[in-house]
C-alpha positions in Angstrom: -77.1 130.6 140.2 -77.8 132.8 143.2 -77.5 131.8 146.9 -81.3 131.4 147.1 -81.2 128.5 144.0 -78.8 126.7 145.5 -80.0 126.4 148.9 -83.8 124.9 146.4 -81.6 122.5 144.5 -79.9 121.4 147.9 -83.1 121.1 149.5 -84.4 119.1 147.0 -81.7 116.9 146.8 -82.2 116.4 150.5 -86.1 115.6 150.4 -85.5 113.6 146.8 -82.6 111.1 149.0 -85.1 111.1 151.9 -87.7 109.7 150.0 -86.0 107.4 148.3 -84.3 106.0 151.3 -87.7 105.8 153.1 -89.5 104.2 150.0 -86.6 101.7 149.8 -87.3 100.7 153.1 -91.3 99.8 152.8 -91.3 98.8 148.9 -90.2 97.4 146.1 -87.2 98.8 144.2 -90.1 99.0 141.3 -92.7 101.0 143.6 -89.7 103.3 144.5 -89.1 104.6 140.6 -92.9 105.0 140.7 -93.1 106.3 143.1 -90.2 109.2 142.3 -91.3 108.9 138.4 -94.8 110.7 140.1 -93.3 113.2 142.5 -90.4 114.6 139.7 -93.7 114.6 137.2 -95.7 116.6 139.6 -93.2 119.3 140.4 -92.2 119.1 136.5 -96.4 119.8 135.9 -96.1 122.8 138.3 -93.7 124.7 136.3 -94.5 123.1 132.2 -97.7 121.8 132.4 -98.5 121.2 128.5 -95.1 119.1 128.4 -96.0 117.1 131.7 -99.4 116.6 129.6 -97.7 115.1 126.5 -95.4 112.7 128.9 -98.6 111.4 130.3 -100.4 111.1 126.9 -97.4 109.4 125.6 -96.8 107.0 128.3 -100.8 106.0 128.5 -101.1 104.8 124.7 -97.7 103.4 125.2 -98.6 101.1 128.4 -102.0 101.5 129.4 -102.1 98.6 131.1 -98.8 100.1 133.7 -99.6 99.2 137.4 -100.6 97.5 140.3 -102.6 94.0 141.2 -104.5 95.7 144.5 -106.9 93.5 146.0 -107.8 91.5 143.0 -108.0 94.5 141.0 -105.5 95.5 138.1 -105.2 98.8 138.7 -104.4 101.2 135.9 -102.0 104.2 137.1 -102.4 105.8 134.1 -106.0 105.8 133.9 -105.9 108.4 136.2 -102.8 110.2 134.9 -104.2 110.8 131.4 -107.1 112.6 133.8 -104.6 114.9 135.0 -103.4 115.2 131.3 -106.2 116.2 130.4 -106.7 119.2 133.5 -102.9 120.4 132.7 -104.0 120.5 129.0 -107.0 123.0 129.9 -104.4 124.9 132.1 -101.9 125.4 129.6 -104.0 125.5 126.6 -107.1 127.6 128.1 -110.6 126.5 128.1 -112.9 128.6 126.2 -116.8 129.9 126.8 -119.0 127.0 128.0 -121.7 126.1 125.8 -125.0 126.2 127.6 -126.7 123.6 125.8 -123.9 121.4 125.9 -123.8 121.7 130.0 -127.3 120.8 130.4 -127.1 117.8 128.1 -124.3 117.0 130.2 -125.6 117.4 133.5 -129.1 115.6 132.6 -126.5 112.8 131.6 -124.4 112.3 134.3 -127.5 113.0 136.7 -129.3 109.7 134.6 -126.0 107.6 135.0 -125.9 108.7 138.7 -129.0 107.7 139.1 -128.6 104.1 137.6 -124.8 103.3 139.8 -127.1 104.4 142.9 -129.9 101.9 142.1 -128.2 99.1 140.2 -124.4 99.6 140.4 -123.8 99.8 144.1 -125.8 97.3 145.3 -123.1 94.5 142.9 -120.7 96.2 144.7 -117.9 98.7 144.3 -116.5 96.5 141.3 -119.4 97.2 139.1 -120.0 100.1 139.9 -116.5 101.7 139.1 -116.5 100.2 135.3 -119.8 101.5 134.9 -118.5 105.2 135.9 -115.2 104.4 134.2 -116.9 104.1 130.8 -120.3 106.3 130.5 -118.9 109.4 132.7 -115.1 110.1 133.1 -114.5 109.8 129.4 -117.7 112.3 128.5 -116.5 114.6 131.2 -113.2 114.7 129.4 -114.2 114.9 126.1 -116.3 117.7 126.9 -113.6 119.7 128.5 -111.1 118.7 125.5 -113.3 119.7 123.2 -113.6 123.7 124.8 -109.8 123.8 125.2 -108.7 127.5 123.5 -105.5 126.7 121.5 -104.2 123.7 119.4 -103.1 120.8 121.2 -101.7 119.1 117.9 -98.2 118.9 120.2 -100.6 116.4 122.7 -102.2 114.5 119.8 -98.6 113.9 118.6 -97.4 112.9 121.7 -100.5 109.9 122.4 -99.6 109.0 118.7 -95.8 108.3 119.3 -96.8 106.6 122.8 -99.4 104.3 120.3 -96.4 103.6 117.6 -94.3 102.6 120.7 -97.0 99.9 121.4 -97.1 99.0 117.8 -93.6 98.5 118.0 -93.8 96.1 121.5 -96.8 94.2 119.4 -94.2 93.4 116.9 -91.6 92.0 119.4 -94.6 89.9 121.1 -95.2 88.8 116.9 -91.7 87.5 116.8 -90.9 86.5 120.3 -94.2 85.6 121.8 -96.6 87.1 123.8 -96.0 85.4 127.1 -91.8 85.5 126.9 -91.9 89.0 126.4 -94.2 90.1 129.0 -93.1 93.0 131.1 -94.2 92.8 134.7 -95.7 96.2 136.2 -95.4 97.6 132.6 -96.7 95.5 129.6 -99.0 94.3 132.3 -99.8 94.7 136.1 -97.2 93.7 138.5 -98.6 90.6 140.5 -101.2 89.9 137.6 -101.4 86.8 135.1 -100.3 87.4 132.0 -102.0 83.4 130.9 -105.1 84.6 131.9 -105.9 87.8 129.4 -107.5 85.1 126.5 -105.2 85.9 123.8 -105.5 82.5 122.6 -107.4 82.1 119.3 -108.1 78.4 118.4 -107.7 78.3 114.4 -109.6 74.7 113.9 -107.7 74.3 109.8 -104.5 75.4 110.7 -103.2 75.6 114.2 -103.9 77.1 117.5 -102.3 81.0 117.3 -102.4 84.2 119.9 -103.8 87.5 119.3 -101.3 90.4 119.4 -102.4 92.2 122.5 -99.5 93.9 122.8 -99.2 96.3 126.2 -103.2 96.6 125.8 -103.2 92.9 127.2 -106.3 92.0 124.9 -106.9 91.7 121.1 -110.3 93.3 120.5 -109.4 96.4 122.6 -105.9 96.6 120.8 -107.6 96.5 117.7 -110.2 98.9 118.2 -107.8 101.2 119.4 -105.7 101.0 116.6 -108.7 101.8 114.5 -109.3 105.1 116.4 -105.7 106.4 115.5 -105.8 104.6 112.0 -109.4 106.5 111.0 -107.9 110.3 112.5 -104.4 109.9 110.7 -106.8 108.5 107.3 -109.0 111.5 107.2 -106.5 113.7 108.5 -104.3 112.3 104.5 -107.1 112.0 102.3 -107.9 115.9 103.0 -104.4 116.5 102.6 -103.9 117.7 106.1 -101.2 115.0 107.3 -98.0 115.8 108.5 -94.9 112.4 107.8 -95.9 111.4 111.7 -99.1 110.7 110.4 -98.4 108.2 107.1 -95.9 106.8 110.5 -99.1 106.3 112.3 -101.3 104.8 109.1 -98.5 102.4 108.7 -98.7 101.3 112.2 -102.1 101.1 113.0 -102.6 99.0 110.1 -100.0 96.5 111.7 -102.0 96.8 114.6 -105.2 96.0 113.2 -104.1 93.2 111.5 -102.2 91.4 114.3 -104.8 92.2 116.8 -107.0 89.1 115.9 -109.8 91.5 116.0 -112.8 90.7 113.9 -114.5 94.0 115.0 -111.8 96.5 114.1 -111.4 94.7 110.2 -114.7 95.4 110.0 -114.9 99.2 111.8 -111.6 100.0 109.8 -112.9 99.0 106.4 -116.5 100.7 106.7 -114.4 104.0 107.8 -112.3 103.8 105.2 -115.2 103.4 102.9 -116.9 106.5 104.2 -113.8 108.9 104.4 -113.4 108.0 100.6 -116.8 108.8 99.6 -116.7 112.4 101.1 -114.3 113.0 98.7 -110.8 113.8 98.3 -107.6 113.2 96.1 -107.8 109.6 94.5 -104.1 109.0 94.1 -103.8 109.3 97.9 -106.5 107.0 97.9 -105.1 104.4 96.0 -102.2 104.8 97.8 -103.4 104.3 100.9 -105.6 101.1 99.2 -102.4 99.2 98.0 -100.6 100.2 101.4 -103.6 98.6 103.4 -103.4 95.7 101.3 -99.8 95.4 101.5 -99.7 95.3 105.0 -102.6 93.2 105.8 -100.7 90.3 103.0 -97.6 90.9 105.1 -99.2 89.7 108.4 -101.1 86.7 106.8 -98.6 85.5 105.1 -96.2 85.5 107.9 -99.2 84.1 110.3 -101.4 82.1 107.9 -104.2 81.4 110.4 -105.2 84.4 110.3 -106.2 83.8 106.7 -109.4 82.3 107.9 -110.2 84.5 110.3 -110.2 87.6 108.3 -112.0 85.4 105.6 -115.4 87.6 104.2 -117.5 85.3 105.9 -115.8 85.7 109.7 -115.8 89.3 109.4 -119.6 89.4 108.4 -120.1 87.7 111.5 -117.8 89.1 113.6 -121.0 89.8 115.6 -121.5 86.0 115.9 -119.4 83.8 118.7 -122.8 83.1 120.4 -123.7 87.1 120.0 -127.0 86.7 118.4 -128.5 84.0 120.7 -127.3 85.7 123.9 -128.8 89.2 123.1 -132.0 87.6 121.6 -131.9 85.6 124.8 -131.7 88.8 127.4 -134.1 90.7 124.6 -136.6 88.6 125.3 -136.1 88.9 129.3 -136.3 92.4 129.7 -139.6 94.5 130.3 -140.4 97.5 128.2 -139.6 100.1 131.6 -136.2 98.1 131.2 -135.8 99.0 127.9 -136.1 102.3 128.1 -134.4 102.3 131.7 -132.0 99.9 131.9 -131.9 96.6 133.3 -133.5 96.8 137.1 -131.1 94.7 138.5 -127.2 94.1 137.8 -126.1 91.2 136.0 -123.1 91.7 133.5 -123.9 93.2 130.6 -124.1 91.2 127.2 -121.5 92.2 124.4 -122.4 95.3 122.2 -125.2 97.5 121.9 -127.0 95.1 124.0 -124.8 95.4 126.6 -124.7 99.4 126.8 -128.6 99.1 126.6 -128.8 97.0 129.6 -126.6 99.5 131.6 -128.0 103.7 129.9 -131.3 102.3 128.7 -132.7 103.5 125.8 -133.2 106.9 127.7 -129.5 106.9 128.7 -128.1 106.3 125.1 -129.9 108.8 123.9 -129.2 111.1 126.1 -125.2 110.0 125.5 -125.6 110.6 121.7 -126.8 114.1 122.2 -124.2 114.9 124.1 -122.0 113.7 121.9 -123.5 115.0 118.7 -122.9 118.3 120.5 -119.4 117.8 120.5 -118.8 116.8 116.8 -120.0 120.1 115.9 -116.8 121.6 118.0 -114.1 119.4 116.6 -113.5 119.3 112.7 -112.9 115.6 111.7 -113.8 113.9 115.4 -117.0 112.4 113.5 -115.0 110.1 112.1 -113.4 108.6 115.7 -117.0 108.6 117.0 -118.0 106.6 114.0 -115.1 104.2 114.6 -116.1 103.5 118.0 -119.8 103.6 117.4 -119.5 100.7 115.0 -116.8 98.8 117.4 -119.6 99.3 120.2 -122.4 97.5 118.1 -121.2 94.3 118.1 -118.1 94.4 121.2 -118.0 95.3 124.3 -114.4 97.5 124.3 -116.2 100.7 125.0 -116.5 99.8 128.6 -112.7 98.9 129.0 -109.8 101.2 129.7 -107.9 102.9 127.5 -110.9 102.3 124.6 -112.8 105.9 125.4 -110.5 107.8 126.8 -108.2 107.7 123.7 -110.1 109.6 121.3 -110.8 112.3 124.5 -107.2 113.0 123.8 -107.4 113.1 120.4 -110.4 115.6 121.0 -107.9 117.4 122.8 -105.4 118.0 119.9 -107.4 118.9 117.9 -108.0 115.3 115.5 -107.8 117.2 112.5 -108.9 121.1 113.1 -106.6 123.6 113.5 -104.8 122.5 110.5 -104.6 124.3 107.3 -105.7 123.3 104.1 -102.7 122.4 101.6 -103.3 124.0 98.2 -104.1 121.5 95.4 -100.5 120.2 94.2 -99.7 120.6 90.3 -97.5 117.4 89.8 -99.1 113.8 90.5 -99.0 112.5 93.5 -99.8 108.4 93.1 -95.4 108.0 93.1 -95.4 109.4 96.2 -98.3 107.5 97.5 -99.0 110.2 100.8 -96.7 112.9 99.6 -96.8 115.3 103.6 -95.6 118.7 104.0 
């Protein structure tokens, strides 16, 4: 190393002690590894930006729910660092031509949800007005820009998945130690929040009173319909024999997920995916395989927590929509004016569970303006239809959409690529049922 390296690893050492001994002083112990954790990541992102973009995908799916009770407010640090995931991506992987009609659907869109956080979202108060942004903009923005990127990102989309299996794998610890005795402070959930007060309590009337699994995600439904994103991309991405082992790992997983979640909404989201990937075709051994896995799986967890034996019953998932659904939304139906309709609701009240509920907020106008953009971006991805369709059925009858990490997820998985940029296996001559997902 020449005299000039030495004198920047000296000086760094120097400013790295400084800051720890001044950080020491005025926080936590905690705050002060944050604190270093972000300066070491942003020099790291100067110099290797597509790795400091996988570290940040990784560590979102693994603990979205990371940070800091400010003010009343959980705040999320790494709602903003999968933002700046997704801006290294685009500077190491390159962003491509803009599509014209794709930036005016997107600027008539954000300029309509602009418009409604001006008139309705401000006046509730900053509170309201950030979710609103947090769900119907920053995800779209990202999406679109993930869905331009140049090269493959498959190296980010493996990254978010091993973060996701690492929740998978704290969900199961939670299973056997309990939810509460396992919590982590500042990491599982946010440091100076209440764990007791995330309603992961489901009151099973037959059997006994069990919790949902909501593992670092800190609730059930949003656990499970996040688990259904990465379980639909890894299904599609095996029944057209474009999976790599990582992603029979990530099946596997997000089954687990699914099923301990508690979640009503993503049984039923995971089965009418499933459904619909098999009908487009594709080999039926790896479809039977995948069947008795499912099944497997899903008679593991109820026999090991039998209430959820009723709760998964046919009847419960049919009306997964129910728990007051139908006689709230026919309730605030029957409120709202026909300019409300198509509008959105004139003043703010919080919005009812569903479709209902993103009604209220886009109006008609608004939602359809968000499906053409997004129907614009299908087009660009090979296989992100079937995320979309995921969260499209999750957002009929819950309310997930609008919460942190629920959107943002499948904008990474835009990113890498869910399952273009992957060549096609040739059809294999021997059977393939023995090996159930035989992977390259």
């Amino acid at each position: 190393m020449n005299r000039q390296g030495v004198s920047w690893v000296v000086g760094g050492a120097v400013a790295t002690a400084a800051l720890v001994l001044i950080c020491l002083q005025f926080l936590s112990p905690i705050l002060t590894l944050l604190v270093i954790a972000a300066g070491l990541l942003v020099v790291w992102a100067i110099f290797k930006p597509l790795e400091a973009a996988c570290v940040l995908a990784f560590l979102t799916a693994a603990f979205p729910k990371a940070g800091i009770k400010v003010d009343g407010f959980p705040f999320p640090v790494f709602l903003f660092g999968l933002i700046i995931a997704v801006v290294l991506a685009a500077a190491a992987l390159g962003w491509g031509r803009r599509d014209i009609v794709m930036d005016l659907l997107l600027m008539a869109y954000l300029v309509w949800v602009l418009c409604r956080v001006v008139a309705v979202g401000l006046p509730a108060g900053f509170s309201a007005a950030f979710q609103f942004l947090a769900w119907a903009a920053i995800p779209v923005v990202i999406l679109v820009i993930t869905t331009h990127l140049k090269r493959d990102g498959t190296v980010i989309r493996k990254s978010l998945e091993r973060g996701f299996l690492l929740a998978c794998v704290y969900a199961l610890v939670q299973f056997v130690g309990g939810v509460e005795e396992t919590a982590i402070p500042g990491l599982s959930y946010a440091l100076g929040d209440d764990i007791t007060q995330k309603n992961n309590v489901i009151y099973s009337s037959s059997v006994a009173d069990f919790s949902k699994i909501p593992s670092t995600y800190q609730n059930g439904n949003i656990f499970g319909l996040a688990a259904t994103v990465f379980f639909s991309a890894a299904l599609l991405r095996i029944a057209k024999r474009q999976s790599s082992r990582q992603d029979v790992v990530v099946l596997l997983g997000a089954l687990a997920a699914i099923a301990l979640s508690g979640s009503r909404t993503a049984i039923l989201a995971a089965v009418i995916v499933t459904l619909v990937v098999f009908l487009r075709g594709g080999s039926l051994s790896r479809k039977l395989g995948i069947t008795a896995v499912a099944v497997g799986v899903v008679m593991t967890v109820i026999t090991v927590q039998p209430g959820f034996v009723e709760r998964y019953s046919i009847d419960n998932i049919l009306e997964s929509g129910g728990a007051g659904r139908s006689e709230v939304w026919s309730a605030i139906l029957s409120q709202l004016t026909p300019m409300e309709y198509f509008f959105g609701m004139a003043k703010w009240r919080t919005p009812a569970e569903g479709v209902v509920g993103m009604m209220m907020q886009l109006g008609i106008f608004g939602m359809l303006l968000l499906i053409a953009v997004i129907a614009r971006l299908v087009v660009r991805r090979s296989g992100l239809w079937v995320v979309v369709l995921t969260l499209g059925i999750g957002a009929v009858v819950d309310s997930s959409y609008m919460l942190f990490p629920t959107w943002f997820i499948p904008a990474m998985l835009a990113a890498s690529a869910v399952t273009g940029g992957i060549r096609n296996d040739p059809e294999p001559s021997e059977p393939e049922l023995p090996a159930l997902i035989r992977t390259r």
